[in-house]
C-alpha positions in Angstrom: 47.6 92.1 -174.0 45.0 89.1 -174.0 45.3 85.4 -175.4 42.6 84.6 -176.9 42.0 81.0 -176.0 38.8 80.8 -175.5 39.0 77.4 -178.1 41.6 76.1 -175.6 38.6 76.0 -172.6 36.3 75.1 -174.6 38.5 71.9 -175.8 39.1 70.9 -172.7 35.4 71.7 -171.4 33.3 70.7 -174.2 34.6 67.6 -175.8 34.3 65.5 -172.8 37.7 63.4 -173.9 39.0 62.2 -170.2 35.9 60.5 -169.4 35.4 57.2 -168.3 33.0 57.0 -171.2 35.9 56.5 -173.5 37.1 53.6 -172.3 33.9 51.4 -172.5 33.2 49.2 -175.8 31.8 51.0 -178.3 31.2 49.6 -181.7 33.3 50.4 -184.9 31.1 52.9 -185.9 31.4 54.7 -183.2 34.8 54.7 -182.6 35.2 55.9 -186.4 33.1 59.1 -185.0 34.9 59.4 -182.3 38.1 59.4 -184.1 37.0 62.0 -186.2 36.3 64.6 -183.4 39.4 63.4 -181.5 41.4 64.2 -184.7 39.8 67.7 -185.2 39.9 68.2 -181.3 43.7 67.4 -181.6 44.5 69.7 -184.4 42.3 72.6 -183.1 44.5 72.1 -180.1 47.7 72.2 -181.8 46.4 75.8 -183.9 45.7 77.4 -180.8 49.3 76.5 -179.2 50.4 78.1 -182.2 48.7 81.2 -181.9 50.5 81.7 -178.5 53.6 81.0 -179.3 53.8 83.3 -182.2 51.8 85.7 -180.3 55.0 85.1 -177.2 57.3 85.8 -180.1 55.6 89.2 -180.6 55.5 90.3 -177.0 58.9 89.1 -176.5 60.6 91.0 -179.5 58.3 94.4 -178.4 59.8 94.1 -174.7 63.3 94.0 -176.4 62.6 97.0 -178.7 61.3 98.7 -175.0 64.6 97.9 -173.6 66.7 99.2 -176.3 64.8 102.3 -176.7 66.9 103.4 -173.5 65.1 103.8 -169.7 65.3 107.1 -167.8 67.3 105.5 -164.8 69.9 103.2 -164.4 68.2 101.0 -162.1 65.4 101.0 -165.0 67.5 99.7 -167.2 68.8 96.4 -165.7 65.5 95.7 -164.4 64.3 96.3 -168.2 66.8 94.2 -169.8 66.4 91.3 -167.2 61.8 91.5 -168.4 62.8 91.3 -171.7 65.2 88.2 -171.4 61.9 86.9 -169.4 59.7 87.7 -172.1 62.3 85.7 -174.9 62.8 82.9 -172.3 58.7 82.4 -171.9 58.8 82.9 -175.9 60.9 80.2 -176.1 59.0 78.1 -173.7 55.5 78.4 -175.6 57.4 77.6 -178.9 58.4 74.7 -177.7 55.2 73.6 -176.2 53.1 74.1 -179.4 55.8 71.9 -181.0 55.1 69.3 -178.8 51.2 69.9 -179.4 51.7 69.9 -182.8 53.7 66.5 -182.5 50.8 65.1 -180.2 48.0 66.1 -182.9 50.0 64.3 -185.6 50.3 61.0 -183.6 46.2 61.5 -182.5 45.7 62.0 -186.3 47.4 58.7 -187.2 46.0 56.6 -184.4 42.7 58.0 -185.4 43.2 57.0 -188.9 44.1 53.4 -187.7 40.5 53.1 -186.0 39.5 51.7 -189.8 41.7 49.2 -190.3 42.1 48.1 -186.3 41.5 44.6 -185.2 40.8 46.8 -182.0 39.2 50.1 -182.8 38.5 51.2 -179.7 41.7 50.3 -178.3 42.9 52.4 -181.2 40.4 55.3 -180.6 41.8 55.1 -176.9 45.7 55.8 -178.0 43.9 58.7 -180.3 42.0 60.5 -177.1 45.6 60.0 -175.2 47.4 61.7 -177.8 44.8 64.8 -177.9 44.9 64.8 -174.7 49.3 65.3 -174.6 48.1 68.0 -177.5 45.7 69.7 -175.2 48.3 70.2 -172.1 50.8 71.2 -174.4 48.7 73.8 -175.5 47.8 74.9 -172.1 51.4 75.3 -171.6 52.0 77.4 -174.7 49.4 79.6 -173.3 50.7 80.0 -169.9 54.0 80.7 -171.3 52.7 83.4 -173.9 50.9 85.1 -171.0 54.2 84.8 -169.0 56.3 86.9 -172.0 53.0 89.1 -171.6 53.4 90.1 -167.9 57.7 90.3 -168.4 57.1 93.1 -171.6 54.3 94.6 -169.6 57.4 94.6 -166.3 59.9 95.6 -169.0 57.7 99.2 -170.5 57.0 99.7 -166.8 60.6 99.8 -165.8 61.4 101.9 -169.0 60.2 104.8 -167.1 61.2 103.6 -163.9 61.8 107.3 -162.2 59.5 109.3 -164.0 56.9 109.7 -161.2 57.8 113.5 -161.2 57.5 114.5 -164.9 54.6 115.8 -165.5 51.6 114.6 -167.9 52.7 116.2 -170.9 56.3 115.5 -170.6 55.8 112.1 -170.5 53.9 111.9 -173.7 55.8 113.6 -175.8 57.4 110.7 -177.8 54.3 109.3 -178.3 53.2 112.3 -180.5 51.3 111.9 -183.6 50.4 108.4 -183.4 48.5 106.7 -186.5 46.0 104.6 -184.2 44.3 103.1 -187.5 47.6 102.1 -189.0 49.2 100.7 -185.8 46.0 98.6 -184.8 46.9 96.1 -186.9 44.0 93.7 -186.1 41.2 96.8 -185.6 39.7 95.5 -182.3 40.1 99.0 -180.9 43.3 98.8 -179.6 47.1 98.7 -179.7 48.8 96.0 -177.9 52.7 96.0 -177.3 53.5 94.0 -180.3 51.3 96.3 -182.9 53.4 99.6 -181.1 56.6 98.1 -181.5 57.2 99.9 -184.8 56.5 103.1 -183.2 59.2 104.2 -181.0 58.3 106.8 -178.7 55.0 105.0 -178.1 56.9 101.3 -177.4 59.2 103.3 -174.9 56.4 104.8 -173.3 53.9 102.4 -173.3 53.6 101.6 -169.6 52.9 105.2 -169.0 50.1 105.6 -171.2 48.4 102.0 -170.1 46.9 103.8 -167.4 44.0 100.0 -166.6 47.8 98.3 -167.1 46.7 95.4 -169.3 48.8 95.3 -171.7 46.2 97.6 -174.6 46.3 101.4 -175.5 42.5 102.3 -176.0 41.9 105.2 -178.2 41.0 107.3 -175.1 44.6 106.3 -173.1 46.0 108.1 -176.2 43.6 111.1 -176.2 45.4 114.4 -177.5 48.3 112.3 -179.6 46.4 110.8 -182.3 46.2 111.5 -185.7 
C-alpha cells in the first residue's frame, strides 16, 4: 500500500513558501497574489493530510480484521495483535496531524484574507506563509504516520501466517479462493490493497502470503489461479 502524496512534495518543492523572498517588501498587490496561492497551498495541504489519515484509518481497521481472522501459531498471534494496535496507534497519530493541518489552513486562510484590509499586508501575507507552512508539516506527519499503520498491517498479515513456511503452495491459498478482483479493487488501478481485501476474509488472512514483491498490493498475477 502506497500514499499518494505526490501534492505533498510538490507543496513543499514548488511553491517556494520558506524563502527569504517572502519576507522582502512587496507591494499590496502582490501580497494579495501571494495570499491567494498561500491560501490554496494551505488548503491543498490540509486535503492531502486528510487523505492519509483516512487512508491510516483503512489500513488500521484491515490489520485488525487480519488479527481477528486467527494466526496459525501462537507466537503469530501476539505478534499480530501487538501490529494491529501499531497500525490503530499510527491511525490515530495521522488523524490527529491532519487536524492540526486542517486548523493551520484555516488560520493561513484568515490571515490571507486580512492582506485586504491590513495596514501591513505583507506583514500579514508573512503570518499567512507561517500558517501554511504549520499546515504543510502537519501534513507531512499525517503521511508518515499513514505509512507507519502501513508497514504495522503489512507486519500484522505477515505474522498471521507466522509458521506456515512448510505448507505447501496450494494449501496456503485456499481461503483466498474465488476472489472477485473487479469487485474488491475498489479504486481499479490494478490492484488490491489491504484495506479493499478487508471484506474478504480468507484473502485479509492471507494476504502476506500472496504479496509475494511485499508492498502492501495483490496484482492480478499474485492471485493467478483464484480469480473469478
Amino acid at each position: 500500500m502506497q500514499i499518494r502524496h505526490a501534492l505533498t512534495i510538490a507543496l513543499i518543492a514548488g511553491l517556494g513558501l520558506a524563502t527569504p523572498a517572502v519576507a522582502q517588501m512587496q507591494s499590496k498587490t502582490e501580497a494579495k497574489v501571494d495570499a491567494t496561492a498561500t491560501v490554496k497551498a494551505a488548503t491543498d495541504a490540509a486535503e492531502v493530510a486528510r487523505e492519509a489519515a483516512d487512508q491510516a484509518q483503512d489500513t488500521a481497521e484491515a490489520a485488525a480484521a487480519m488479527r481477528n481472522s486467527g494466526s496459525i501459531t501462537a507466537t503469530g498471534a501476539v505478534k499480530a495483535d501487538a501490529n494491529a494496535q501499531a497500525a490503530s496507534a499510527a491511525s490515530v497519530q495521522a488523524n490527529a496531524a491532519a487536524n492540526q493541518a486542517v486548523t493551520a489552513a484555516q488560520v493561513a486562510t484568515g490571515a490571507a484574507g486580512s492582506v485586504n484590509s491590513s495596514v501591513n499586508p505583507v506583514a500579514t501575507q508573512v503570518d499567512a506563509v507561517a500558517a501554511t507552512r504549520e499546515a504543510q508539516a502537519a501534513t507531512n506527519a499525517a503521511v508518515a504516520a499513514s505509512e507507519r499503520a502501513t508497514d504495522a498491517a503489512n507486519a500484522t498479515s505477515a505474522a498471521t501466517v507466522e509458521g506456515a513456511a512448510g505448507m505447501s503452495a496450494t494449501g496456503m491459498s485456499d481461503m483466498a479462493l474465488m476472489v472477485d478482483f473487479a469487485s474488491l479493487d475498489g479504486n481499479r488501478d490494478g490492484a488490491i490493497t489491504m484495506s479493499e481485501a478487508r471484506s474478504h476474509a480468507g484473502l485479509t488472512a492471507n494476504f502476506a502470503l500472496h504479496d509475494a514483491d511485499k508492498n502492501g498490493r495483490l496484482s492480478k498475477a499474485e492471485l493467478q489461479g483464484h480469480t473469478k
